[in-house]
matplotlib code that plots the C-alpha trace (Angstrom):
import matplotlib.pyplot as plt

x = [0.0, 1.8, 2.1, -0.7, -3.4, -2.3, -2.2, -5.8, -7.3, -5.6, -7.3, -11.0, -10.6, -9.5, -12.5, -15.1, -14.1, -14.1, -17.2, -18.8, -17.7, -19.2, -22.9, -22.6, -22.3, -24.9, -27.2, -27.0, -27.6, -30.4, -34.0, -34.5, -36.1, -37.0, -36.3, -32.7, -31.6, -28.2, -27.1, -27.4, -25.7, -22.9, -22.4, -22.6, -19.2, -17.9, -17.8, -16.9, -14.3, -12.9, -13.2, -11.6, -8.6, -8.3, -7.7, -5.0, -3.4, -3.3, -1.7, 0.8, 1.9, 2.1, 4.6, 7.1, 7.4, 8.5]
y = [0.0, 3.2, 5.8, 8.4, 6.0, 5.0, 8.3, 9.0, 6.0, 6.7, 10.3, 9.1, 6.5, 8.9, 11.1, 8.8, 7.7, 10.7, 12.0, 8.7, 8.9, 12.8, 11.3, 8.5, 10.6, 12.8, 10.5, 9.1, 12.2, 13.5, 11.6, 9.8, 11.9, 11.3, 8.6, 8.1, 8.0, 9.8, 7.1, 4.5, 7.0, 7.2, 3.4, 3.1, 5.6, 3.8, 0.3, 2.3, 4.4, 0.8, -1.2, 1.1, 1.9, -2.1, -2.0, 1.2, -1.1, -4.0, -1.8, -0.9, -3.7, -5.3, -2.4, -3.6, -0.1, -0.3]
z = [0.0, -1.3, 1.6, 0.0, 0.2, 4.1, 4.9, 3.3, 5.1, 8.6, 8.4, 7.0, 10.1, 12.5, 11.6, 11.7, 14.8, 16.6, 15.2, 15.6, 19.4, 19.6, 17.7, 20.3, 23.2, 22.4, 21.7, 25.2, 26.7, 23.9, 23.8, 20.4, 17.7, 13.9, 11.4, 12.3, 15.8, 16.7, 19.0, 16.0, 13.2, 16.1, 16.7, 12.6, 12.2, 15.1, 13.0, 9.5, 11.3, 13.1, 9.7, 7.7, 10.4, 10.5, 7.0, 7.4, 10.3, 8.1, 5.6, 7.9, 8.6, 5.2, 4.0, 6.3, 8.5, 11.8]

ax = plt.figure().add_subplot(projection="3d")
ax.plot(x, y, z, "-o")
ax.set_aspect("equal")
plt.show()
């Protein structure tokens, strides 16, 4: 995996991560409301954000960097 492409995935999975964490937390604290509940958009980045930085970690790895 050439280093542009690692570097591109390890910033899409870093921000869906953390904006998946922010979604999450506010939709514990913020009653359920309309078709798509911001607890459940939340937990969906959560397993994008963790897929794709599985994918960056595997790529990683597979380039032989230390």
């Amino acid at each position: 995996m050439n280093a542009g492409l690692r570097r591109t995935l390890g910033w899409v999975a870093a921000v869906l991560l953390n904006l998946g964490a922010v979604l999450f937390l506010v939709g514990l604290i913020l009653p359920p409301t309309g078709d798509a509940p911001i607890l459940g958009v939340g937990i969906g980045m959560l397993l994008v954000g963790l897929a794709i930085g599985a994918v960056w970690l595997s790529g990683e790895r597979g380039s032989g960097a230390r």
